[in-house]
N, C-alpha and C positions, 0 to 999 in steps of 0.2 A: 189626708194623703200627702198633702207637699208637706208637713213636717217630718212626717213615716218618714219619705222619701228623702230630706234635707240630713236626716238623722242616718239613718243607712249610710249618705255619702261620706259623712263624717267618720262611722264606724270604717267602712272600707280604707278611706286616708289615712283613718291611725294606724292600722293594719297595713296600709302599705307600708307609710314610710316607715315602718320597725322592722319589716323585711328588706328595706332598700338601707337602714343604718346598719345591720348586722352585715348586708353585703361589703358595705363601704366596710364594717369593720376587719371582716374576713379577708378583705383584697388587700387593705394597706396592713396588716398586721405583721410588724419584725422588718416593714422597710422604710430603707436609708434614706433620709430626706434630702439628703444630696447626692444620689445618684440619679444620673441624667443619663433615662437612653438614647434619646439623638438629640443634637442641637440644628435650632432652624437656619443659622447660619450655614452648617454642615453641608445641610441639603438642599439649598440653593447652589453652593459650591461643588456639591456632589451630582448635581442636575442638570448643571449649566458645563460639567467636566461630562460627562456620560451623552450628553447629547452628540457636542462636538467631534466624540470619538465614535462612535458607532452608530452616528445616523439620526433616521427618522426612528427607526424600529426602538427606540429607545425611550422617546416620549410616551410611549403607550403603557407605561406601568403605570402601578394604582398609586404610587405617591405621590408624582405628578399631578395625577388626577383629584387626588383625594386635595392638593394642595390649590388647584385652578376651583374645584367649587368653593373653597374656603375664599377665594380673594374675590369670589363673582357674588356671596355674600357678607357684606361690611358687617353686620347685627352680630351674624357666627364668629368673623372673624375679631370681633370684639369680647368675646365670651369664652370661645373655643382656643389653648395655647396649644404646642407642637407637643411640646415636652409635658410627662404622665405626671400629674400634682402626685400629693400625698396623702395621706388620709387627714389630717389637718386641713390641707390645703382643699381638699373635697369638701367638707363640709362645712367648710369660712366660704366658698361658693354656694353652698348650696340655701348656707344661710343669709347671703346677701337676697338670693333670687325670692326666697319665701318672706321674707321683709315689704321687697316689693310687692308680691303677690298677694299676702296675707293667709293665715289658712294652714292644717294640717296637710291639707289636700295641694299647698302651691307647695309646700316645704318638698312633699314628695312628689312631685313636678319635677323637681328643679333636682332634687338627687338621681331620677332614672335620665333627666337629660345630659344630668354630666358623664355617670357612666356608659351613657350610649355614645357621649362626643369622646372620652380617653376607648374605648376600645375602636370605634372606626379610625384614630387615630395610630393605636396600637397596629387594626390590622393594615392599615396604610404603611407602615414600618415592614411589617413581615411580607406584604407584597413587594417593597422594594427592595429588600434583600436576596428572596426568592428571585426577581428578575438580573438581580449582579453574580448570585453563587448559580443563576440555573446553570443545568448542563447545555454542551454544545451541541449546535446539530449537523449532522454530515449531509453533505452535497447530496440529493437524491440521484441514484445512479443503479447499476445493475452491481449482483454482488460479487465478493470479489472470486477472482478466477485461479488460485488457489499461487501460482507465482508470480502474479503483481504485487507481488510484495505484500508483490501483489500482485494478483488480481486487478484491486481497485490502492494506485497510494493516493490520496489528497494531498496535498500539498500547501502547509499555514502560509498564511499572507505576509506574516510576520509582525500583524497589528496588533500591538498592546495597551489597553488600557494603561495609561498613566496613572501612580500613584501621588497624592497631595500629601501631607499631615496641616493639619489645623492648625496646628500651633493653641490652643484652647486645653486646657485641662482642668475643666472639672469634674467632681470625684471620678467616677472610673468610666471615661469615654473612649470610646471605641476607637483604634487605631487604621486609618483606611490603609495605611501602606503596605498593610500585610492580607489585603484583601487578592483573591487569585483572579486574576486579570480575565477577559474576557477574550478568547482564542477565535478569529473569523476565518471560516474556511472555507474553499471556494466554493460557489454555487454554478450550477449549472444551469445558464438563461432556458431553454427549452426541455420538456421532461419527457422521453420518448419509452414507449416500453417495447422491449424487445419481443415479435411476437411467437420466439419459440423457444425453450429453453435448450442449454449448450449442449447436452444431453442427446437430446432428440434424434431418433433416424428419421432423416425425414424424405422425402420421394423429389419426384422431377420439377413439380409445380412448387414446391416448397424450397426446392433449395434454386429454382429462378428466382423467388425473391429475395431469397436471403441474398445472394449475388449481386439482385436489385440494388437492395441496401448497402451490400458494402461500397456497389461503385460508386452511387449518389452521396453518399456522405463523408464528409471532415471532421465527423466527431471520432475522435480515440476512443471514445469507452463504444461507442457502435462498432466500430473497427474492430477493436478487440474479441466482443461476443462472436461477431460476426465471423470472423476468420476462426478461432476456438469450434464455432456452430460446424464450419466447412472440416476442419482439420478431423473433428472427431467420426464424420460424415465418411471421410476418404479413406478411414479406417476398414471400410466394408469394400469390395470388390465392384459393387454393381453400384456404388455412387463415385468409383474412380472413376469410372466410365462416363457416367451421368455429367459430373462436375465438366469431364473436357467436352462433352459435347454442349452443354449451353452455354460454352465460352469461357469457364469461369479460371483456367491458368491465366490469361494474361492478366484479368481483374486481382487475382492474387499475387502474381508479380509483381506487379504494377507499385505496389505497397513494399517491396523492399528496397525502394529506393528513399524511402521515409525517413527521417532522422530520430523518429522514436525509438526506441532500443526494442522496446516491447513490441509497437504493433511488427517491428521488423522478426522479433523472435518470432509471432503468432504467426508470420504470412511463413518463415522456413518450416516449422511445423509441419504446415498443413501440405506444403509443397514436399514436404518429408513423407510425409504419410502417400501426396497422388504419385510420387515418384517409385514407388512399388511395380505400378502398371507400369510396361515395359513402351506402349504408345502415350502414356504422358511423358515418359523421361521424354522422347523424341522434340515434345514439347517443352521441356524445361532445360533442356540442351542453351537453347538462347541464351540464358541467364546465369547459367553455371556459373562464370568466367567472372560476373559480377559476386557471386554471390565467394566467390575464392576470395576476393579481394576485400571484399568486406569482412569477410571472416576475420584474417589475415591482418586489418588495421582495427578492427574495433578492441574494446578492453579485455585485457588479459582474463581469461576463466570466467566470461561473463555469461548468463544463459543466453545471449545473442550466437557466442563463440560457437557456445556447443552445441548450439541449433543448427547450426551451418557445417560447421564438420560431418553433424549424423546427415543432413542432406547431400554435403559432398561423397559420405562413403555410401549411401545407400544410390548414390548415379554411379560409385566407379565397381559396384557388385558387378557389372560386364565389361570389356574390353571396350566397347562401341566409343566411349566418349573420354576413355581415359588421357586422350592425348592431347584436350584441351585444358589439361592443367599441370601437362610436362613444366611449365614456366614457373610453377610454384615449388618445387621440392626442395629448393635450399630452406625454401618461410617452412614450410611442412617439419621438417628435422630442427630446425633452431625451433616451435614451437615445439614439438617433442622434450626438448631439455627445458626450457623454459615452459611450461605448463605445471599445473599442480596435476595430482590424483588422476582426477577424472580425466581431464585433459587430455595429458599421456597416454591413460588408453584408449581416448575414440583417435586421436592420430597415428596411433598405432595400429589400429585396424583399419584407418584408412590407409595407407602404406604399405599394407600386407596385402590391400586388395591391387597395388599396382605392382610387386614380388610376386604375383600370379600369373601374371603378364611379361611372358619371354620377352616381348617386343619393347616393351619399356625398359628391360634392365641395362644398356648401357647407357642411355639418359639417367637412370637411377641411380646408377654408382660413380660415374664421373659427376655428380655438383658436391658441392663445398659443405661440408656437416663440422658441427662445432666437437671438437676430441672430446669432451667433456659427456658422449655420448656414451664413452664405456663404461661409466658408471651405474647403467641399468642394468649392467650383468653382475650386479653386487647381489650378493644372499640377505639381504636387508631387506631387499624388497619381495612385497607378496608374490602368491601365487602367480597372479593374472600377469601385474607385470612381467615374472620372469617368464612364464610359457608367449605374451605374445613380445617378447624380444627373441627370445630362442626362434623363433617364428620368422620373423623377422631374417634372423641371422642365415634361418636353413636355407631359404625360397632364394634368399640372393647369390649365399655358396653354390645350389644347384645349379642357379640359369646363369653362373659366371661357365663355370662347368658344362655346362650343354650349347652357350649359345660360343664355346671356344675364347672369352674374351680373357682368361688368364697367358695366353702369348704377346697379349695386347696392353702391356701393365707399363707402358711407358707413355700411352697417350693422357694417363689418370694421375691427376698431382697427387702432391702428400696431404692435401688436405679435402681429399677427396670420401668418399664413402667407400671404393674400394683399397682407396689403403688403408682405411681405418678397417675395415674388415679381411681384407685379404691379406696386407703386405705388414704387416707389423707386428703382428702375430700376439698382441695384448689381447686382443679378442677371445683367441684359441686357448690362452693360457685364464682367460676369467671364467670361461666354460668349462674347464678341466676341473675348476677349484670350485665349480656348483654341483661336480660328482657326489660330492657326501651331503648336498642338502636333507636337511630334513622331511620335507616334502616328500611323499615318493613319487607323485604325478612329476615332476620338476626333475627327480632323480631320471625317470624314466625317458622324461625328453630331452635331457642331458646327453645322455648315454646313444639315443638316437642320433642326434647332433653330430657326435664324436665319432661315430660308425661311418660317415659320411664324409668328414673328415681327410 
């Protein structure tokens, strides 16, 4: 039986190693024996660069690792090189091992240890590649809220990966400089989940906490849900109600003194939305007068601006609190010409809502308007524009008219609103010439305009 058995082992070794020389021959077959896929110089330089820039989290790929068991064993590292031999080079190894060993059975020893030591070595490459080209990962956070740009912007560190070159060229090595750098973006130290989505109507008990939350916290992205959560809330009639009785206007005011642009958009919002209710205006009355003036100096046409306008027009829909921003109508009209689009027309409807108001038109028509205002009565512009400037024009012609202040035309300079409207008579003559508009709505309020006249 131990020769049976001595003989068998020998069969099985010839039969291996014929299947581990056809592998070696399969694998080095048609390549270049001077092609070098990485150099171990390379990647100490490449290890010792990647650590210094991005940390710890850096040491934890596999070529590192695959590199630290190679130096904790001397034998390997005497056996084992970085760089993939050739098919030559494979079996001038494999043929020293089986020399020493003796034997069909060491010769095929020593061929399945080589290709086992070039592929862990191979996949020690592809995991350190994979770790430089992976993808980024975003900050864990809530998503985004559809105009932070978001919603959610992150904002890059602006740390880049430096590139080396080697300086080494043999046959065709890899270039690092043109490797795509590694982008780190912020993280967020604590990971909170918001526990009700923006969505949600939610009742009395639920939106105390939400309230909870937004007073207790300094986080902006809580902030944000948070007020979005209220805003969308105040949409409904019986949670205007709700929100003022558990306190929560001043919790949301409170936030527009904030230098973010955004949470300041999300707090006018939603104070947009409670300002419906006729007993919260009574409440956001406080704040108005700030919220003018920040409108007023933040950036031109920015969704801050135009959050704060729809709040200032939807407080001056009644007389009640119009007279707390008699002090801004000069900024009101120079934003009027200076705005784009959109702009133009929410200051327009805010200004039609104080042409409603007999008692305001001689503070409306004595402040200073830039002349440059008669160019909204061009036929160039749309529809909306021209009906609410015709709008505009009528409300102010009547209440000069009813409240008698056309005898009173010398207390109002020339650079006044009623002289650009009353005394100059460019007005009358730009409305004459939108008679043949195309338009017929336009045509129709033209002709209304003129009748009046």
């Amino acid at each position: 039986m131990g020769r049976t058995r001595e003989a068998g082992c020998v069969a099985a070794g010839v039969v291996i190693g014929a299947g581990a020389c056809y592998c070696v021959y399969r694998l080095t077959w048609g390549r270049d024996e001077n092609e070098i896929i990485w150099n171990e110089d390379d990647d100490e330089e490449e290890e010792s660069r990647n650590i210094s820039e991005t940390g710890k989290g850096a040491k934890a790929n596999a070529g590192a690792g695959a590199r630290a068991r190679l130096q904790g064993d001397s034998k390997a590292k005497g056996e084992v090189a970085v760089e993939l031999k050739s098919g030559p080079d494979v079996k001038a190894a494999a043929h020293s091992k089986a020399e020493s060993g003796g034997g069909l059975e060491a010769k095929a020893k020593a061929l399945f240890s080589t290709l086992k030591e070039q592929a862990s070595a191979k996949a020690g490459k592809a995991a350190k590649l994979g770790t430089i080209f992976g993808t980024r990962a975003l900050a864990p956070g809530f998503p985004c809220l559809g105009v932070r740009g978001g919603g959610c912007h992150p904002v890059r560190n602006g740390a880049r990966a430096g590139s080396k070159d080697s300086g080494k060229s043999k046959g065709r090595t890899r270039n690092k400089s043109t490797r795509t750098p590694a982008m780190l973006w912020p993280v967020r130290k604590g990971k909170f989940n918001f526990p009700y989505k923006i969505d949600d109507i939610l009742g009395a008990t639920d939106l105390q906490k939400v309230l909870n939350i937004l007073e207790r916290s300094n986080d902006p992205f809580i902030q944000e849900v948070a007020l979005v959560t209220l805003g969308n809330n105040a949409a409904y009639s019986f949670n205007q109600n709700a929100i003022r009785e558990l306190g929560g206007l001043p919790i949301i005011a409170k936030l527009i003194k904030t230098k973010d642009p955004i949470i300041r958009e999300k707090a006018y919002n939603a104070l947009n939305n409670l300002s419906v209710n006729s007993e919260n205006q009574g409440k956001i009355k406080t704040y108005i007068s700030q919220v003018c003036d920040d409108t007023m100096i933040c950036r031109l046409d920015s969704a801050v601006q135009m959050a704060g306008l729809r709040l200032l027009t939807n407080m001056t829909v009644t007389n009640h609190y119009q007279h707390l921003l008699s002090y801004s109508f000069p900024d009101f009209f120079a934003l009027l010409f200076l705005g784009n689009y959109f702009t133009k027309i929410q200051i327009m409807k805010l200004i039609i809502n104080f042409t409603e108001n007999p008692a305001m038109t001689r503070e409306l028509v004595s402040c200073k308007v830039p002349s440059e205002l008669i160019s909204l009565f061009n036929k160039e512009w749309d529809r909306e524009i021209l009906l609410n400037i015709l709008t505009l024009f009528e409300n102010i012609n009547d209440n000069i008219k009813n409240e008698g202040l056309a005898s009173s035309r010398k207390e109002f300079s020339r650079s006044s609103l009623f002289f650009l409207f009353k005394e100059s008579g460019v007005c009358v003559k730009k409305i004459k010439a939108l008679a043949n508009h195309s338009d017929l709505v336009v045509k129709v309020k033209v002709l209304k305009v003129l009748t009046k006249l």
